[in-house]
C-alpha positions as CSV (number, residue, x, y, z in Angstrom):
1,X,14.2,12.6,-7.0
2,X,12.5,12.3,-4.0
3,X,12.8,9.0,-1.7
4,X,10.0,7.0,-0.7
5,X,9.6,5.2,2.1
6,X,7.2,2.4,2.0
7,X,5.5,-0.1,4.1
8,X,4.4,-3.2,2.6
9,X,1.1,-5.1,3.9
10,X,0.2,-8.2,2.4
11,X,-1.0,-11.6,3.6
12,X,0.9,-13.9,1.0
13,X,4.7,-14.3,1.4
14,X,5.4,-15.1,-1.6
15,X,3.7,-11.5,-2.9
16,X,5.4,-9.4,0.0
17,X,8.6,-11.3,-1.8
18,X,7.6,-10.5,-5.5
19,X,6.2,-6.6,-4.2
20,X,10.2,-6.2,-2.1
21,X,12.1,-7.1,-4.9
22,X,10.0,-5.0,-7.1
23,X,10.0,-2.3,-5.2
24,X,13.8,-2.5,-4.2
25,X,14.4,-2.3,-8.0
26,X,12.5,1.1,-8.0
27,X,15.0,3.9,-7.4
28,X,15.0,5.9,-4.5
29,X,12.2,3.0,-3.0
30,X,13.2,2.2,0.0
31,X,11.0,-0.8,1.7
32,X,11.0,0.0,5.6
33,X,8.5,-2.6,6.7
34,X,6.1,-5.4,5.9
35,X,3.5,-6.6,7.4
36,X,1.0,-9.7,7.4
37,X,-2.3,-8.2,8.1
38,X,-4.3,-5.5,9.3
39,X,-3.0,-5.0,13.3
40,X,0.7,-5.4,12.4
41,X,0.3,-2.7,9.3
42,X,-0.9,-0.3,11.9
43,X,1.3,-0.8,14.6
44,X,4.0,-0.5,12.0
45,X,2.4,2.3,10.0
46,X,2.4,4.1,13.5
47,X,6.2,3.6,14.7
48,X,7.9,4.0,11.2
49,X,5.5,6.9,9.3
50,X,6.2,5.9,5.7
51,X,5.8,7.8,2.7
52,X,3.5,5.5,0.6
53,X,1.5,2.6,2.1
54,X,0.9,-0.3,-0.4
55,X,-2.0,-2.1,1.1
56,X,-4.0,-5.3,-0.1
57,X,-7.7,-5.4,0.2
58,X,-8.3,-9.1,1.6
59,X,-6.7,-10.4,5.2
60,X,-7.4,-12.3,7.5
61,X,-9.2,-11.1,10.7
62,X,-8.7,-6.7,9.7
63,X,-9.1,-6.4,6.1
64,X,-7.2,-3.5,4.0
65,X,-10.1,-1.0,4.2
66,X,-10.3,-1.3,8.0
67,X,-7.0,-0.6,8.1
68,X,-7.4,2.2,5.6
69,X,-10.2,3.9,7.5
70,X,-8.3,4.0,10.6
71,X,-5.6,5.4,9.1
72,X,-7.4,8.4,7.6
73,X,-9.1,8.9,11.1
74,X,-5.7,9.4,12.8
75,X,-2.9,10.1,9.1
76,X,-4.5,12.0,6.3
77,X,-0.7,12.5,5.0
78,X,0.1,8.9,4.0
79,X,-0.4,7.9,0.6
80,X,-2.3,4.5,0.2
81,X,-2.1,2.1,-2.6
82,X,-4.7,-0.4,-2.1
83,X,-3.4,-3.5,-4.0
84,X,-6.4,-6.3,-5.1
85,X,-6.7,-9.6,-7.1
86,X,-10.1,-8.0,-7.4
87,X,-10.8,-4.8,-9.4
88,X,-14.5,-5.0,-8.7
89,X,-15.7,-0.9,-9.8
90,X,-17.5,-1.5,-6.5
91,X,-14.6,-2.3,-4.7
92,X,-12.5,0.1,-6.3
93,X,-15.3,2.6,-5.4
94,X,-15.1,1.9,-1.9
95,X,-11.9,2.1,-1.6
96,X,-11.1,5.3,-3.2
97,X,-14.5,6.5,-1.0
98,X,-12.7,5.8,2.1
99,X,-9.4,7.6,1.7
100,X,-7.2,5.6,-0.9
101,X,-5.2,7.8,-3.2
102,X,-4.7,4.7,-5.7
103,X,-6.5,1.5,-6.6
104,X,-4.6,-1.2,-8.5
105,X,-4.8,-4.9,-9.8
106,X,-2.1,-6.8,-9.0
107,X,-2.2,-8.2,-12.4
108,X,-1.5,-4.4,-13.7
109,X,2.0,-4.4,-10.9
110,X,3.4,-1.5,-13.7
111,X,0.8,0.8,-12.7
112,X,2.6,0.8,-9.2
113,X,5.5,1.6,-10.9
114,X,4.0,4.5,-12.2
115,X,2.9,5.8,-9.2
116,X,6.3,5.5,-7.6
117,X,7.4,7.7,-10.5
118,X,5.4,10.0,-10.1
119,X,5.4,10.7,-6.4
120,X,9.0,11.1,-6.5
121,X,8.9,13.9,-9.4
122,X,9.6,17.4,-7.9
């Protein structure tokens, strides 16, 4: 099983808090950041180079898809889970358009658990 490293970007403290415990229960998940918005996740992303990127759409002042969009200008290697109250197909759309490898609800949190799963299979 492959380990994962994984930074964490979201703007609510209690869901970095619901997504770290979730994720800690995830074998061979290993949370090496967090971060409140959009400037942090990048300076972060930067210094640490995780494995998997789980990213929510709506911040304050840079939103998850600026931050996406930077990233695949300077990182195509990260994988990027954008993470949404929203699952607009528009939004979706957009997302997936400007780099994201995976789009999920945060009312469908197994679906990250499936992902996780599968990137650590051989």
């Amino acid at each position: 099983m492959k380990e994962l490293r994984v930074v964490l970007v979201d703007d609510s403290e209690l869901i970095q808090e619901y997504l770290q415990r979730a994720l800690l229960s995830i074998k061979g998940c290993n949370v090496v950041g967090v971060a409140s918005q959009g400037e942090e996740a990048l300076l972060i992303i930067r210094t640490l180079l995780p494995d998997v990127v789980l990213l929510d759409v709506s911040m304050p002042v840079k939103g998850g898809i600026e931050v996406l969009r930077e990233l695949r200008e300077e990182n195509s290697e990260v994988i990027v889970i954008m993470f949404t109250a929203d699952p607009a197909p528009l939004l979706k759309q957009t997302c997936l358009a400007s780099g994201a490898n995976y789009f999920v609800s945060k009312t469908e949190f197994r679906q990250v658990v499936e992902i996780f799963a599968e990137l650590q299979r051989p």
